[in-house]
C-alpha positions in Angstrom: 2.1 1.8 12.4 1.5 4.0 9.6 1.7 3.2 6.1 4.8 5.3 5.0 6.7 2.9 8.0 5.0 -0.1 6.7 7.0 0.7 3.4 10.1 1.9 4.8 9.3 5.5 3.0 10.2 7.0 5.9 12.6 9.4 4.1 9.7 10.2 1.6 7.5 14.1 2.5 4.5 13.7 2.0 4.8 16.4 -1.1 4.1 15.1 -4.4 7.5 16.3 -5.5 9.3 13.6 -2.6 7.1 10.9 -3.9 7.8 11.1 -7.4 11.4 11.3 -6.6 11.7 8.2 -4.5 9.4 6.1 -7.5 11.8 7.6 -9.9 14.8 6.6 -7.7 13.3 2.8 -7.1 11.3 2.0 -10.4 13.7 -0.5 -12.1 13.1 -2.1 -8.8 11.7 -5.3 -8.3 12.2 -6.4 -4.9 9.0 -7.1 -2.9 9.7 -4.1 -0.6 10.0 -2.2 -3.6 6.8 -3.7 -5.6 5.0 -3.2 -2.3 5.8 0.5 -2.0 4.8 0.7 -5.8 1.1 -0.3 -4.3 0.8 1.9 -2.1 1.8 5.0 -3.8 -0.6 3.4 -6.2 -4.0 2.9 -3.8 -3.2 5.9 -2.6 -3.3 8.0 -5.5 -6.7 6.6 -6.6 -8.2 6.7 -3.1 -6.7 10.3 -2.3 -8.6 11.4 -5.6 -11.3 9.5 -5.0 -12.0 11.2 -1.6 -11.1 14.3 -3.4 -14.0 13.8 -6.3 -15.9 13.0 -3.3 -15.8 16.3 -1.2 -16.4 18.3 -4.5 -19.0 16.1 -6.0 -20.9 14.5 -3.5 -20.2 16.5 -0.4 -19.1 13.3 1.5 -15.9 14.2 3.8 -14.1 10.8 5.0 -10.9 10.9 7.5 -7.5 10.6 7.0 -7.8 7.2 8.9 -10.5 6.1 6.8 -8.8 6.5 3.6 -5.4 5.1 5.1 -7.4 1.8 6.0 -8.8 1.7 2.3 -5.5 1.9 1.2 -4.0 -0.5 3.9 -6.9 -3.2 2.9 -6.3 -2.4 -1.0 -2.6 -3.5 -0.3 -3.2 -6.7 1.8 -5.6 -7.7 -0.7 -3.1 -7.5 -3.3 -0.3 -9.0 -1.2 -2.7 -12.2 -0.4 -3.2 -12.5 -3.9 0.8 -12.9 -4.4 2.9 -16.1 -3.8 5.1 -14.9 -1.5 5.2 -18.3 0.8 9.0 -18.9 -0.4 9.9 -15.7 -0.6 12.5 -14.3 2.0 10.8 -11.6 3.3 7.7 -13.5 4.0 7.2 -13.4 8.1 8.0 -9.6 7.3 5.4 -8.9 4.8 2.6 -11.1 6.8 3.6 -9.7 9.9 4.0 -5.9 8.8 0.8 -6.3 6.5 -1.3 -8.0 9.2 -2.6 -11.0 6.8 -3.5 -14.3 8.1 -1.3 -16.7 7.2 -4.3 -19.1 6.0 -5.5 -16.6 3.9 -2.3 -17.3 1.6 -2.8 -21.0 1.5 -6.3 -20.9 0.8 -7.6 -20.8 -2.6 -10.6 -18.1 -3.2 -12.6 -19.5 -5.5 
């Protein structure tokens, strides 16, 4: 599934000019699905210019897939770090976001 679905921003181009128009649209939201999205656009604006500074700087090329999956991890990282276990939408987001249920009850450190 890719990212954009994962969100539901399937309406969303990926020009700069749809994104900013959706966050504009959604950013008095605070729904999970909302605060979600606002991640990814997030992790994906630093690691999209991070692979960027890369190619001009260091001459290191990485794939689309590779920097999807750095922004995928970046999200599930921040989504285990939430308390979402009484939320609603909690089956949705674990499922969607692939995180082990475990790794919400646990405690990391």
């Amino acid at each position: 599934m890719n990212i954009r679905a994962m969100v539901d921003m399937d309406t969303v181009t990926g020009s700069w000019a749809s994104i900013l128009a959706w966050m504009e649209q959604h950013s008095n939201s605070n729904t999970l699905d909302r605060v979600i999205c606002k991640l990814v656009v997030a992790a994906a604006t630093y690691f999209i210019w991070q692979e960027r500074n890369n190619r001009l700087f260091n001459r290191i090329h990485g794939s689309v897939s590779q920097v999807a999956e750095k922004i995928k991890h970046t999200v599930q990282l921040r989504l285990m770090d939430f308390k979402l276990q009484k939320h609603v939408d909690y089956n949705r987001v674990v499922t969607r976001w692939q995180i082990p249920a475990r790794a919400l009850n646990e405690d990391p450190g």
